[in-house]
C-alpha positions, -999 to +999 in steps of 0.1 A: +000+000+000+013+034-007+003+060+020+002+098+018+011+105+052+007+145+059+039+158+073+025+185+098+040+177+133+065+202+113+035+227+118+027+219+156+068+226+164+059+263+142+036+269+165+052+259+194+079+281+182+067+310+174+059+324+208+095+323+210+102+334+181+102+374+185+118+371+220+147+353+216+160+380+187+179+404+204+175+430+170+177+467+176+161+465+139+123+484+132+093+463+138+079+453+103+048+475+097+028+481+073+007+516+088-019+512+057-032+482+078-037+502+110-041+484+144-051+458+165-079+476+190-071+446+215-034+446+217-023+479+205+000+465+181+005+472+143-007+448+114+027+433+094+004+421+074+013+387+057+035+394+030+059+403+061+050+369+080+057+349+047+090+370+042+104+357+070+088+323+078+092+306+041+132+310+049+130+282+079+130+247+070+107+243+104+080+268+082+082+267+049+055+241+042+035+257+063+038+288+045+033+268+012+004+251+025-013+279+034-006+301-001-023+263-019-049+268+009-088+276+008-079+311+035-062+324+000-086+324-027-095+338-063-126+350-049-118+384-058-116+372-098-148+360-097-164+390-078-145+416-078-129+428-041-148+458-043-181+436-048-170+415-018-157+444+001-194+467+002-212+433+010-197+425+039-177+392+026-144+412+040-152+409+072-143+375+070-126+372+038-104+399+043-105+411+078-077+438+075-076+442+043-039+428+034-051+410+005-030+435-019+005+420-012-007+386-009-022+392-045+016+400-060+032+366-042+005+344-057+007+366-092-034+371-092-059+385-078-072+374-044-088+378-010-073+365+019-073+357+053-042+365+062-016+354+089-029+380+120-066+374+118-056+341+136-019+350+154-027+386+163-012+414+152+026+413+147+040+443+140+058+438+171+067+404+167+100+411+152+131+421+181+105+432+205+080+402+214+061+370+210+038+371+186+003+373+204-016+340+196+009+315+185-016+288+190-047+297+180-078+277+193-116+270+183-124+306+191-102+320+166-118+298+141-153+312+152-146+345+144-158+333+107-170+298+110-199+308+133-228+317+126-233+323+089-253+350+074-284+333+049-270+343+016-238+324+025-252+292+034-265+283-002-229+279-009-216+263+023-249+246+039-228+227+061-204+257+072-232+274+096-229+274+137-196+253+136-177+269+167-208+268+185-219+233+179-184+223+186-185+240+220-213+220+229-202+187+213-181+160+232-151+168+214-148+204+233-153+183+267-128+152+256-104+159+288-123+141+316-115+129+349-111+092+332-079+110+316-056+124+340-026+111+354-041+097+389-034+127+412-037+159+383-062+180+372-038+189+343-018+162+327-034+136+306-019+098+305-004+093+270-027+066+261-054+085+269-040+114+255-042+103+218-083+105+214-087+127+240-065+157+238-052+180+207-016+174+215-017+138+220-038+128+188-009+145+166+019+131+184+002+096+187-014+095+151+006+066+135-006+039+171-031+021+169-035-017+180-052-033+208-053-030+248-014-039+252-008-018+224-027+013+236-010+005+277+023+006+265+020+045+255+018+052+289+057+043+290+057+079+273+057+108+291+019+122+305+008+155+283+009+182+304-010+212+302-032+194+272-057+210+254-091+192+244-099+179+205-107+205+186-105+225+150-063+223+150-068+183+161-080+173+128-075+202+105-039+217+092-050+257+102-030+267+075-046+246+052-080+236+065-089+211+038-056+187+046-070+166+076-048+148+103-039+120+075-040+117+042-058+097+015-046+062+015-040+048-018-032+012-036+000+005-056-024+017-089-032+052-068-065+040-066-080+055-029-086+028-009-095+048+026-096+087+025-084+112+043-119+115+060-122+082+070-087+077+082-092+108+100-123+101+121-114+064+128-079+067+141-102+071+171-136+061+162-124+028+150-095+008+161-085-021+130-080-043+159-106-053+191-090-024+214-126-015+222-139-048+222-152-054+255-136-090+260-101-071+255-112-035+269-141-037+291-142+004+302-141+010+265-167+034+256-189+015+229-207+046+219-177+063+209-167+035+185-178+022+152-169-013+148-200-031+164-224-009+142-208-004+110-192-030+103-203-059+135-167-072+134-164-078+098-193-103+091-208-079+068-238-071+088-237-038+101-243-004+083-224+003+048-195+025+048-175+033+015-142+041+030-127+058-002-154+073+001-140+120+007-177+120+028-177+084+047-188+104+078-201+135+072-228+118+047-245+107+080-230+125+111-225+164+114-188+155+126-183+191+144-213+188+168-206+152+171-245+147+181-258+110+176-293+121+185-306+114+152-290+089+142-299+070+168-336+077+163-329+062+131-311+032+140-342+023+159-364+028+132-378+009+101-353+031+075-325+018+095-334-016+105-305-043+094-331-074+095-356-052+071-329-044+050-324-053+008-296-075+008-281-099-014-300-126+000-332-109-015-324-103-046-304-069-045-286-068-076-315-086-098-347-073-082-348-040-099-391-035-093-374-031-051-342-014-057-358+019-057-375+018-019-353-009-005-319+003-012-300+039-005-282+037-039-311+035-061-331+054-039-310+084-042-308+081-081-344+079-083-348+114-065-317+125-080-336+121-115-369+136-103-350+167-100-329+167-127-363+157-148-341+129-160-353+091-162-346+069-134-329+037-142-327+012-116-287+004-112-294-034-108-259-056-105-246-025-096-259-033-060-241-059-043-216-067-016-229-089+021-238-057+037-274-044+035-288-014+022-303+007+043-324+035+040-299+059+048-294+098+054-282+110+019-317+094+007-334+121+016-307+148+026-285+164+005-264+172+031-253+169+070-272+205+077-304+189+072-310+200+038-337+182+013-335+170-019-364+181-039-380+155-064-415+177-068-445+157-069-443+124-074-457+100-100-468+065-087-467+033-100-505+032-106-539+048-126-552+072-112-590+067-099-612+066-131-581+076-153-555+052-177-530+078-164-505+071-135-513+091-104-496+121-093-493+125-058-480+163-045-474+163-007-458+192-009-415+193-006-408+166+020-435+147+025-429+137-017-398+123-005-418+099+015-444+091-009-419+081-035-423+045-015-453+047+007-481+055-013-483+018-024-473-003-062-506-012-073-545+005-076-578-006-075-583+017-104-556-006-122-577-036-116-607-022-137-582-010-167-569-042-165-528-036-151-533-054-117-549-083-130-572-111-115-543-131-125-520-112-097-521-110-064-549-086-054-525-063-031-516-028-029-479-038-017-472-028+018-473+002+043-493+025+015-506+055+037-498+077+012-521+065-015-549+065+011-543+097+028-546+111-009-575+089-015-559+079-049-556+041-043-583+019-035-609+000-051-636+024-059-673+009-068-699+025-090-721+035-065-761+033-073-765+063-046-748+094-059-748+105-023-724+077-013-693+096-023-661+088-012-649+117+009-616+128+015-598+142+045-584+176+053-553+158+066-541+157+032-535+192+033-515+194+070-477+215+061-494+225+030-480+268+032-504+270+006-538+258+013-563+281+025-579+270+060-608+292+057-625+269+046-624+240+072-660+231+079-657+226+112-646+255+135-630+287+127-587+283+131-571+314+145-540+329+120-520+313+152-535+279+149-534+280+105-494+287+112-492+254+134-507+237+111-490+248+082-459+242+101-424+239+081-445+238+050-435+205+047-463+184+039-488+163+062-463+131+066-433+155+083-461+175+100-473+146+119-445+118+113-416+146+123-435+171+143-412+200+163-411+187+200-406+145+188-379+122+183-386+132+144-365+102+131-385+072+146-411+088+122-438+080+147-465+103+151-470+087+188-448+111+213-438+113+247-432+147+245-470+155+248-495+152+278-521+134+251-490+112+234-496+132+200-483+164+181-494+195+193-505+198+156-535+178+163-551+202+185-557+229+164-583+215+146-594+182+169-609+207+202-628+192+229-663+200+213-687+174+217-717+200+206-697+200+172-686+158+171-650+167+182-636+148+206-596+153+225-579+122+211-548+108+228-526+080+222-544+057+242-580+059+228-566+059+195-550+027+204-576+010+226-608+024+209-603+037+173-579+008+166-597-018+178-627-008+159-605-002+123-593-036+132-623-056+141-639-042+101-611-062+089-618-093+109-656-095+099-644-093+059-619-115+065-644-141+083-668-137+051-643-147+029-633-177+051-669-188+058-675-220+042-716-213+035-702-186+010-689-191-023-654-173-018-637-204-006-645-229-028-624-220-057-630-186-064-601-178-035-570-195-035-562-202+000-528-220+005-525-220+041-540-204+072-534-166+076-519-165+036-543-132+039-523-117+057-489-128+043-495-129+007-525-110-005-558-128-021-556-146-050-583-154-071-589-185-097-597-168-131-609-200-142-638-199-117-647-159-119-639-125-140-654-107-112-632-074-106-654-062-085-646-090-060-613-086-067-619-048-057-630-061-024-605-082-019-581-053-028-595-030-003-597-059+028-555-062+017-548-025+013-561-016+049-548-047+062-515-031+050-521+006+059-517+001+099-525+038+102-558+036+080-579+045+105-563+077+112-545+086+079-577+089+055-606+078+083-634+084+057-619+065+028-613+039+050-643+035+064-664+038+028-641+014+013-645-012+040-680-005+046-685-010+004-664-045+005-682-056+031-716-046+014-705-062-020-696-094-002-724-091+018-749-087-011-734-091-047-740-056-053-736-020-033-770-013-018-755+010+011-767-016+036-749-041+059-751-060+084-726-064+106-723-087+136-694-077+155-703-045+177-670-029+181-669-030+139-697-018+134-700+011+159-660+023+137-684+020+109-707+047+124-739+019+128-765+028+153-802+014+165-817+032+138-797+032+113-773+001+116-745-006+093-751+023+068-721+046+063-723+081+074-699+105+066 
C-alpha cells in the first residue's frame, strides 16, 4: 500500500515556536509595519500584514510548508476574480474574507488577484513580533476559528450549507469536553496519561497519530511521558489551520493510486475505530462503545452492520455532522424501520437482480431515483450494480443532501398506478418533503388498475405494503360504482396538514385562529413530516405517537381536533386511538376476512385460493380466473388487503377507510352496493358509524 502521510508535526513545532520566536532576537532593527493596515484595538499592536509573515517564515525549514500550505490553501482564494474585491468588500464578505484588508500584497506573491485571510486574523497582530516580542496568539484555538466559521449570514449558506454554527456546535459537542476525569494522570487535574491522551487531547492525537493496536498496544503508550497542560480535541486536532482542507492524515492509496481509505475516513477512525478489538469489550471492558464504530458499522467484519465506503472524501459527514458530534438522530434512526438491518435489501433478496425493489429498499437506487426527479431525467434502476454482504439501508443522503439537514427536492411524485377513473398514473404532490416519502409509501398497485386491466385477476390482489400515502390522498383503493350518488367517497383535510399554501378558511368545522393556521401549516412541509416529524418529537422514529405531549400526539393535532362534543369533536390521545379507534379499524377487517373464510359462501371454494391459514395476511388474495372474471370482487379483496397493510388507516384517510371497508363488506355481503350491511361484531360496526336506527349504513 502506498500512504500519503501529511507531514504536519512540522506545523505543531511552528507553533510551538513562534511564541519564541520574537523574544529570543535580540535586533535593535524596526518592527515590520505596514501603517496602511492600522491596528489591532485589542493589543495595541500594528498589522505586518502577511506578506511580512511569509518573508520571514518561508526561509526556515521548520515553516516553509506551512507557509506553502497555506498560499495552496482555501484562507487564499481567487474570490476576488470571480467578484470583484470591491463587490466583496461593500457586501460584507471582507469581514471575513479579508479582515484587515492585506489581501493586496498577498495578491503580487501568488501573481493574481485574491482575498485572503491573512496570517494576523488568527496570530494577532505582529508588527511587534520582530526584536521586540512574542507574537500574540501563537496557537490559535476554536475561538479563533469562530470569528468566521460561526454563525453564517443566509445568503452564504447556499454555498456552504454545512459551514453554519460550527464553533458553537463544537462548543457543545463531546469533542470540546474530551479531557475528563477518566484521563488524568491519577493525582492531576492537568496532565493527561499518554494513552489516553491520543483521542482525547489536541496534543496527543498529533503526536500519537501513526498507534493504533489493541489493549497492550494502547498501555504501552503510557511508558511515554503524560501530556501536560493538554488541550481538548478540537479545530487544530484534525485540521492543518493553515490549510483547512488537509486533515490529520492523508488519502490512502493502492500500488495503482486508486484510494482505498480517505483522508476523511482515516481521519475520524484513528479514534472512532480501532482495526483491531482495542474497544472490544472482551479485550477492553471500560471501552466506551458509543464512541466507537466497529459493532455498528461493520459488527466485526461479518458484513452485517451499516455500509461504509471508506474511499469514500464523505464516509462520515454523509450521515453524522462530525463538528457537533451529536448522535441524536442517528440513533432515532437506528431504531427505526429506514435503519433496520433485518428489514434491509440484501443480497439474499435479490439486490442486484430485483430491480421493481431497488428503488424503496436500497440507499443507492433510492437516491438516483430522487436525484432524477430533479434533474427531470429518467430513473434507471442500477441493478448488478448493487451488491456486496452488507445491506442497504435507507440511509441519510436518501433524503438529505447534506449533513445540515438540507432536502432534496423531487417535486410531486408520479406513482406506479392509474389514477381513480383515469389510464394515467397518479400524481401524488405532498408538498416538498412529505414527496420524499411518498416516493415508496403510497403503495405499487391500484384498484383503479384492476378495472383498466394492469393489476390483474391473475396477480395478487395487493396494494404492496405500508401505502398511507395513496390513502391519505384517496388515490388508491378500489372504488365501486355506487347506485347512490350521495355515497361519495370523501376525503380528508389531513391531506392538506404542512401545506403553506392551502387556505384554511374553509375547514367546515370550527374557525382556526391565523396562530392555529401557522401550526398547522408548520415547516410547509407536507402532512407526513407534519405529523411523522412534528417539532417537539424524536422526528427520526417517524412516529406520530410522542412522549413529548400530555395526550402522546403532536401539538399539531389540536388545532383542529378541540374538545367539542356539541360540534362531534372529541380530544384524542394515544391511548383511545390505540384502545378504541384501533380496535374498531381492526375488528372491520376481521368481519371481511371471516366472510371470505366462511364456508356457506362461495369465496372459498375456488374462487379464493387459500394456501394456508393466515396466507391473507402474508401474501395477498388470490383469485382462480378459471372460476370468476369478477373485478369487483377482486376490488374487495383489494381493499380488505390494502387496509390490512395501511396500519394507520384509521387515522391517515378515516373516511376513505371507512367507505371502502364498509363498500367491500356490502358487496360481499350482497353481490351488489346497496349501502346496507349488516354487521355482527359491535366494536366493527359502531368504527363503521352503525346505530339502532340506522345500523350498518355509512355516514360521513
Amino acid at each position: 500500500m502506498k500512504m500519503k502521510h501529511l507531514q504536519w508535526v512540522a506545523g505543531l513545532m511552528l507553533l510551538t515556536l513562534l511564541a519564541a520566536c520574537g523574544s529570543n532576537r535580540n535586533s535593535d532593527g524596526p518592527s515590520v509595519t505596514s501603517p496602511e493596515l492600522g491596528t489591532d484595538p485589542t493589543t495595541g499592536n500594528r498589522y505586518a500584514g502577511s506578506a511580512a509573515c511569509i518573508d520571514c517564515h518561508e526561509s526556515f525549514s521548520w515553516s516553509s510548508k506551512e507557509v506553502s500550505a497555506y498560499l495552496d490553501g482555501i484562507h487564499v482564494v481567487n474570490h476576488a476574480t470571480s467578484y470583484g474585491y470591491d463587490y466583496m468588500l461593500e457586501n460584507g464578505c471582507a469581514e471575513c474574507h479579508d479582515p484587515i484588508g492585506d489581501s493586496a500584497t498577498l495578491s503580487e506573491i501568488k501573481g493574481e488577484d485574491v482575498v485572503a485571510m491573512g496570517c494576523e486574523n488568527c496570530h494577532g497582530a505582529g508588527g511587534e513580533h520582530y526584536g521586540v516580542g512574542p507574537i500574540p496568539t501563537p496557537t490559535p484555538g476554536p475561538e479563533a476559528c469562530g470569528s468566521c466559521h460561526s454563525t453564517l449570514p443566509e445568503n452564504h449558506l447556499t454555498y456552504h450549507p454545512e459551514a453554519d454554527t460550527i464553533l458553537e456546535e463544537y462548543l457543545s459537542s463531546p469533542h470540546a469536553a474530551s479531557i475528563n476525569d477518566h484521563t488524568y494522570v491519577e493525582g492531576s487535574d492537568s496532565d493527561v496519561r499518554a494513552r489516553c491522551s491520543k483521542c482525547h487531547t489536541d496534543e496527543g492525537g498529533k503526536l500519537f497519530v501513526s498507534i493504533q493496536g489493541d489493549s497492550d498496544t494502547m498501555h504501552a503508550l503510557d511508558g511515554n511521558p503524560a501530556i501536560s497542560d493538554a488541550s481538548p480535541v478540537q479545530c487544530r486536532t484534525c485540521h492543518n489551520p493553515h490549510s483547512p482542507t488537509e486533515l490529520l492524515l492523508e488519502d490512502l492509496e493502492d500500488s495503482s493510486g486508486t484510494v482505498t481509505a480517505s483522508a476523511e475516513y482515516r481521519t475520524c477512525t484513528n479514534c472512532h475505530q480501532s482495526a483491531t478489538a482495542y474497544h472490544d469489550p472482551a479485550t477492553n471492558p471500560y471501552g466506551a462503545l458509543g464512541e466507537i464504530i466497529t459493532d455498528t458499522h461493520f459488527d466485526n467484519g461479518k458484513g452485517t452492520g451499516y455500509n461504509i465506503d471508506p474511499a469514500s472524501e464523505r464516509a462520515c459527514r454523509d450521515c453524522h455532522n462530525v463538528h457537533s458530534a451529536d448522535n441524536s438522530i442517528n440513533n432515532q434512526w437506528a431504531a427505526s424501520g429506514h435503519g433496520d438491518l433485518t428489514a434491509a435489501f440484501t443480497d439474499a433478496h435479490g439486490a442486484p437482480t430485483n430491480t421493481a425493489c431497488q428503488d424503496c429498499h436500497s440507499a443507492t437506487a433510492a437516491t438516483m431515483l430522487f436525484e432524477a426527479y430533479e434533474s427531470g431525467e429518467d430513473y434507471t434502476a442500477p441493478g448488478s450494480e448493487i451488491s456486496g454482504p452488507a445491506p442497504e439501508v435507507i440511509y441519510c443522503t436518501v433524503c438529505h443532501k447534506d449533513n445540515a439537514g438540507n432536502l432534496r427536492a423531487p417535486g410531486a411524485i408520479t406513482t406506479h398506478y392509474h389514477a381513480v377513473d383515469s389510464d394515467d398514473y397518479a400524481v401524488i404532490d405532498g408538498v416538498n418533503g412529505s414527496n420524499l416519502c411518498l416516493a415508496c409509501h403510497a403503495g405499487k398497485r391500484s384498484g383503479e388498475d384492476i378495472k383498466d386491466g394492469i393489476n390483474a385477476i391473475t396477480s395478487r390482489v395487493s396494494s404492496h405494503y405500508l401505502p398511507a400515502g395513496g390513502v391519505l390522498f384517496g388515490q388508491i383503493g378500489y372504488h365501486f360504482d355506487h347506485l347512490d350518488a350521495s355515497l361519495a367517497y370523501t376525503a380528508t383535510k389531513h391531506a392538506q396538514l404542512g401545506d403553506p399554501n392551502y387556505d384554511w378558511a374553509d375547514y367546515p368545522y370550527k374557525t382556526l385562529s391565523a396562530e392555529q393556521t401557522g401550526a398547522i401549516q408548520g415547516s410547509g412541509n407536507g402532512p407526513c413530516v407534519a405529523c411523522h416529524m412534528a417539532e417537539g418529537t424524536d422526528s427520526h422514529l417517524y412516529s406520530a405517537f410522542t412522549d413529548n405531549t400530555d395526550l402522546g400526539l403532536p401539538d399539531l393535532c389540536y388545532n383542529c381536533h378541540s374538545n367539542d362534543p356539541a360540534a362531534g369533536h372529541y380530544f384524542k390521545s394515544k391511548e383511545k386511538l390505540e384502545t378504541e379507534t384501533k380496535v374498531g379499524y381492526l375488528a372491520a377487517l376481521s368481519a371481511i376476512e371471516g366472510m371470505m373464510a366462511d364456508p356457506t359462501q362461495n369465496y372459498t371454494s375456488g374462487v379464493l385460493s387459500i394456501g394456508s391459514s393466515g396466507q391473507f395476511q402474508r401474501d395477498g388474495l388470490n383469485l382462480d380466473p378459471t372460476v370468476t372474471a369478477d373485478v369487483d370482487l377482486a376490488g374487495a379483496l383489494f381493499n380488505y388487503k390494502l387496509f390490512l397493510d395501511e396500519h394507520g388507516g384509521y387515522v391517515h384517510n378515516r373516511y376513505y377507510a371507512k367507505q371502502l371497508l364498509f363498500d367491500s363488506i356490502d358487496y360481499l355481503q350482497n353481490g351488489s352496493i346497496t349501502g346496507n350491511i349488516t354487521v355482527n361484531d359491535a366494536t366493527a360496526a359502531a368504527w363503521l358509524d352503525g346505530d339502532s336506527d340506522t345500523a350498518g349504513i355509512q355516514r360521513k
